[in-house]
C-alpha positions in Angstrom: 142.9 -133.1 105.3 144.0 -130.0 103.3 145.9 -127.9 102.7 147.1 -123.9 102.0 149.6 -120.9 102.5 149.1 -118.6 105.0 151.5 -115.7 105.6 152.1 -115.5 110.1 153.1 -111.4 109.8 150.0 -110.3 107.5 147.4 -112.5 109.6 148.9 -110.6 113.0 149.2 -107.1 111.5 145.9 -107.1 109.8 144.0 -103.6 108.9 140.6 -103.0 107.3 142.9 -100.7 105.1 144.9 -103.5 103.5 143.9 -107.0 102.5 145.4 -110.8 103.7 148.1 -111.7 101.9 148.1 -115.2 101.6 150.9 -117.2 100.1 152.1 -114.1 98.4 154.5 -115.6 96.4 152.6 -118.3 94.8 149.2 -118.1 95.1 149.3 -122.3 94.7 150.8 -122.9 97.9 147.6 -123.4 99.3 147.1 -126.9 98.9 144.4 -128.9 99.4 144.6 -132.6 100.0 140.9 -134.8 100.1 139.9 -137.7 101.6 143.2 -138.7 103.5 141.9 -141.2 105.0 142.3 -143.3 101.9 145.3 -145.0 104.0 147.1 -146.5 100.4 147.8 -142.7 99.8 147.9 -141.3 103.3 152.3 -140.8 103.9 153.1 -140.7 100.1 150.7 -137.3 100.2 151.5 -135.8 103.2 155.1 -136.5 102.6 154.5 -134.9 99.2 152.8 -131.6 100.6 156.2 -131.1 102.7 158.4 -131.0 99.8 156.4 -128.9 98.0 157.0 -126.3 101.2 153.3 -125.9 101.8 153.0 -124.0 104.9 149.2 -124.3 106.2 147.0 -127.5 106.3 143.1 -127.1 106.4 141.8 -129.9 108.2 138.2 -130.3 108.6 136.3 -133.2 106.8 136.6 -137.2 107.2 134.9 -137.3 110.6 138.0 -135.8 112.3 140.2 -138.8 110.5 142.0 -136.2 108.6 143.0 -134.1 111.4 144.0 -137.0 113.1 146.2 -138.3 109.8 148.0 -134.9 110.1 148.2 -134.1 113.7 150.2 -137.6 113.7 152.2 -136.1 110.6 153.2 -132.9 111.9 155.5 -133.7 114.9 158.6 -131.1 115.6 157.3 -129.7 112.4 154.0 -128.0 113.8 155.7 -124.2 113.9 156.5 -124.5 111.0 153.5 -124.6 109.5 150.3 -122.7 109.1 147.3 -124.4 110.4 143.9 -124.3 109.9 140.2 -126.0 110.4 136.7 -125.6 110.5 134.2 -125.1 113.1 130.2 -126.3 112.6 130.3 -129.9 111.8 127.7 -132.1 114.4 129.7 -133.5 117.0 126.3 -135.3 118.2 122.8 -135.2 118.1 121.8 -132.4 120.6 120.8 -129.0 119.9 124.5 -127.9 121.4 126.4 -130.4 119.1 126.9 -128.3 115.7 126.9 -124.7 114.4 128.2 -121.6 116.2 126.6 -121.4 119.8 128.8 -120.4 122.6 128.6 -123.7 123.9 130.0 -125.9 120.6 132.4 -123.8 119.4 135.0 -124.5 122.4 134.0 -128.2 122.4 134.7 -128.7 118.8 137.5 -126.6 118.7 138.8 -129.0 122.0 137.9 -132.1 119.9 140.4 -130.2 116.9 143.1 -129.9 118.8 143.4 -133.2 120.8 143.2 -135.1 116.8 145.6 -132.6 115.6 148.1 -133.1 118.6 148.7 -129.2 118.9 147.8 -126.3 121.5 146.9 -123.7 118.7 145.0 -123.2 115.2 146.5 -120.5 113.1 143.4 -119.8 111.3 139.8 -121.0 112.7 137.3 -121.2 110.3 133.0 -120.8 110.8 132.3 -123.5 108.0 129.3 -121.8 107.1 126.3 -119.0 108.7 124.4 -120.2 111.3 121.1 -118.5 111.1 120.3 -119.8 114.2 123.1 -118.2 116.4 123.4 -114.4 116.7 126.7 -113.8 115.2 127.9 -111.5 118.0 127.2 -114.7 120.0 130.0 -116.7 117.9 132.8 -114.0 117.7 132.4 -113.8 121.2 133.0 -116.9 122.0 136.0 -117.1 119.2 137.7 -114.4 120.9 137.5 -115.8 124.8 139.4 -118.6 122.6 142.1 -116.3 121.3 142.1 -114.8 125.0 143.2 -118.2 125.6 146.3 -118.6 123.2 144.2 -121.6 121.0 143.1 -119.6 118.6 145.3 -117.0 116.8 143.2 -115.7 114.2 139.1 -116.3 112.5 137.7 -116.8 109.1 134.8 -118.1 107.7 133.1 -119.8 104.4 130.5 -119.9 102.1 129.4 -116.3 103.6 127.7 -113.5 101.5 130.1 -110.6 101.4 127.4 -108.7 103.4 127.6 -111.3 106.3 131.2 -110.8 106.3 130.7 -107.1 106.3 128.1 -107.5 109.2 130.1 -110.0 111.6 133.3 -107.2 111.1 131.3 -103.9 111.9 129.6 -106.2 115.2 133.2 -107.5 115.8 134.3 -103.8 115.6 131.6 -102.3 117.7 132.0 -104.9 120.6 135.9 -104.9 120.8 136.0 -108.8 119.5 138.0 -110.8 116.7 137.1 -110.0 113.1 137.2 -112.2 110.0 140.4 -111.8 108.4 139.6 -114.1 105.5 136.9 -115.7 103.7 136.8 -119.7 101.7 134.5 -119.7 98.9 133.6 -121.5 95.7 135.4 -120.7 92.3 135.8 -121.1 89.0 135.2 -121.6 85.4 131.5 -122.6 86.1 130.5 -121.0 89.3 132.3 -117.5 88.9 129.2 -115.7 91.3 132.3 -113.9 93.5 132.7 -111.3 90.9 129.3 -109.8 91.0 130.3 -108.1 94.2 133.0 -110.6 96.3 135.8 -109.4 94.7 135.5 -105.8 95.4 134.3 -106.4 98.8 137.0 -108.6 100.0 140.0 -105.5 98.6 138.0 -102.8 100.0 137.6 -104.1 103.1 141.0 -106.4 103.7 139.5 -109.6 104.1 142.0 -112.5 102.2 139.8 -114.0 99.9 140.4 -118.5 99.7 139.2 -120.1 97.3 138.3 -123.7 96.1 136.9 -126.2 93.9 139.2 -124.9 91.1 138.4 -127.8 88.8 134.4 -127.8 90.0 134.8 -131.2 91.7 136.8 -132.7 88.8 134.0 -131.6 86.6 136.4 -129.4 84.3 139.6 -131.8 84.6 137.5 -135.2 83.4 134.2 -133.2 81.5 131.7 -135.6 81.7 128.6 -136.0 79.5 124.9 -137.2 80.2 125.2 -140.9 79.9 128.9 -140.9 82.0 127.5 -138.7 84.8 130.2 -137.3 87.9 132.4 -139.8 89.5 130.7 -141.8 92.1 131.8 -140.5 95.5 132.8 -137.2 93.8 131.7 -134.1 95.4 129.6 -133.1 92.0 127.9 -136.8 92.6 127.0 -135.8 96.4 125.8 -132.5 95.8 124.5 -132.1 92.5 122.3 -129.2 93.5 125.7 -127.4 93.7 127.9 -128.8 90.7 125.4 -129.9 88.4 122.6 -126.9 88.9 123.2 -125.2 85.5 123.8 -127.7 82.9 123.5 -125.5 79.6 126.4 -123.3 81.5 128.2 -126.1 82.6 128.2 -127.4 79.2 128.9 -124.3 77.6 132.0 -123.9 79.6 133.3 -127.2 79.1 133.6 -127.1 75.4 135.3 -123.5 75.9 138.0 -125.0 77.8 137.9 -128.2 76.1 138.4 -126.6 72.8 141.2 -123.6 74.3 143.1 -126.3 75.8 143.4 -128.2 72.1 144.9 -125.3 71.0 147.8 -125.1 73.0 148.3 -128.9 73.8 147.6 -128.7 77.5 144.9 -130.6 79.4 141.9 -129.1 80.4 142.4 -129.1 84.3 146.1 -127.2 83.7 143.9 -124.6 81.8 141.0 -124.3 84.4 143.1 -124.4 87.5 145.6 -121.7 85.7 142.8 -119.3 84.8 141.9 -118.7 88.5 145.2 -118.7 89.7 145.2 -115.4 87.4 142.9 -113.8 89.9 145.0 -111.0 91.3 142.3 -110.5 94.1 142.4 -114.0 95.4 144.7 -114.7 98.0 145.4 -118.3 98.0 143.5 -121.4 96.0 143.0 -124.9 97.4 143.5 -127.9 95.0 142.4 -131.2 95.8 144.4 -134.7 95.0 143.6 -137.8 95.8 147.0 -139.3 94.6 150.9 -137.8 94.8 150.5 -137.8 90.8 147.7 -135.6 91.0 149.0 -133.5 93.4 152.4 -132.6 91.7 150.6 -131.8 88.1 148.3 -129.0 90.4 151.4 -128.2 92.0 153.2 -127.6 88.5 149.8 -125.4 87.2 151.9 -122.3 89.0 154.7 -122.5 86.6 152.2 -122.9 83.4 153.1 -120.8 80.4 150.6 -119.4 78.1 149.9 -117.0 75.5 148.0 -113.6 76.9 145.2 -113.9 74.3 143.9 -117.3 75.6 143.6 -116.4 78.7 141.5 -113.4 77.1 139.4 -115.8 75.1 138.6 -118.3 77.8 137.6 -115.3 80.2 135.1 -114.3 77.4 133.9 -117.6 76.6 133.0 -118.4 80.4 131.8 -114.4 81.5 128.4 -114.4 83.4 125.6 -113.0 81.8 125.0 -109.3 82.8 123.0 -108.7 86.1 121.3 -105.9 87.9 123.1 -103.4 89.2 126.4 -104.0 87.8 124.7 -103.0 84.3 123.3 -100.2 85.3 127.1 -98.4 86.1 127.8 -99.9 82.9 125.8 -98.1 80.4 127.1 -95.4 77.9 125.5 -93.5 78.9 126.3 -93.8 82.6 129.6 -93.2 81.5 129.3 -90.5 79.7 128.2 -88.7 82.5 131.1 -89.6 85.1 133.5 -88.7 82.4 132.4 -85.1 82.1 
């Protein structure tokens, strides 16, 4: 089960001229909450997310035992909230039982609501592209569900800002549902979204979510050759995503490590305060596994630091230059516009 912000009024009155605002006021009230199924930590969390006034829970990972941990949660309380899951997990072994088809994405979303214990999902996210499902295929079949009243608005994750841009102009075309918002990877390490993401998502309104603030724990516990990720750890399950570019990964790591030194703060209150920075992200999910971890994240928002670290650790950790983004940055270039 997890967790974010979502604002009711910006989701309903959304314009391609105007982006998703998301938990406006702090961009850490989206929070998310791992591996609930962990039932030593199950109440004490979600109890701990309610006083904390988060307003939308993501739900999508455990094999449906986190929906179900929070649909039992929720009670009177459900209207008051925000809510949100994913659609393209298998729900069996046939060719029908995952991705986007027509025919999976009103079973799944069936199988959401009857473990969440509610009639409606606030935000309904595509967990990923399926290549093998035309994607006027999917929004079709997303908006028959908002025709319905179970659905009141679609997002997506882990898209390229051009599928995004696609899926919109095909949603606009046909007279379906667009993507209001997009759930992506970001941080220190993996800070790909502003090669192009970031302009995207404010030219074209679409409320940018982000997570993995701390890279799967990576930049709140750094860990070193012989130590290795956490066993069970996201970075130990996919190490083709965490662990792919260890000469940046360790580059960044002894930025932060050494930044944070300075100013007597831990690493991960560093990290996870440098993206919440990001004016063009709408709303960041943080994981916990414990209520301790969860109310340090939760205190991140009110962190107070000195301009010019933020400054130096945004140096430190820049991307090398790519193509074309250099290009419209050459002298020269800018000579030229300037006359």
């Amino acid at each position: 089960m997890d967790a974010t912000a979502y604002d009711h009024a910006a989701i309903d009155s959304m314009d391609s001229s105007k982006p998703v605002k998301v938990g406006a006021e702090s961009p850490l009230a989206a929070c998310a909450v791992s591996r609930l199924a962990r039932r030593a930590i199950e109440g004490r969390l979600v109890g701990s997310v309610w006083r904390v006034v988060i307003q939308l829970h993501r739900s999508a990972y455990s094999g449906g035992r986190s929906e179900e941990i929070l649909g039992a949660t929720l009670g009177t309380r459900r209207d008051d909230i925000v809510l949100a899951t994913k659609v393209g997990n298998a729900l069996g072994p046939h060719v029908n039982d995952w991705g986007m088809p027509r025919k999976h994405v009103p079973a799944s979303l069936h199988q959401s609501l009857r473990r969440l214990d509610t009639d409606y999902i606030d935000l309904y996210q595509l967990h990923y592209n399926d290549v093998t499902t035309p994607i006027e295929e999917t929004l079709s079949a997303l908006s028959d569900c908002i025709q319905a009243g179970k659905i009141r608005s679609i997002g997506c994750s882990n898209f390229f800002a051009w599928q995004v841009a696609e899926a919109n102009t095909s949603a606009k075309a046909r007279g379906t549902a667009h993507l209001v918002s997009c759930e992506m990877m970001y941080n220190l390490v993996r800070r790909d979204l502003e090669r192009d993401f970031f302009d995207f998502g404010r030219r074209r309104g679409v409320g940018l979510l982000t997570y993995s603030p701390l890279h799967s724990g990576l930049l709140a516990q750094p860990i070193t050759r012989d130590t290795g990720p956490a066993a069970g750890t996201r970075a130990a399950l996919n190490p083709t995503v965490y662990l792919a570019d260890e000469g940046r990964q360790s580059h960044v790591t002894a930025a932060l490590v050494n930044l944070a030194e300075k100013v007597a703060r831990r690493p991960a209150e560093i990290a996870l305060g440098w993206v919440l920075r990001q004016d063009t992200i709408t709303s960041v999910l943080v994981g916990a596994q414990t209520v301790n971890e969860l109310n340090q994240n939760l205190a991140v928002a009110d962190l107070d630091v000195e301009e010019d670290l933020w400054s130096e650790l945004d140096s430190a950790t820049a991307l090398p230059p790519s193509y074309p983004s250099d290009f419209y940055t050459r002298e020269s270039w800018r000579d030229r516009w300037s006359r």
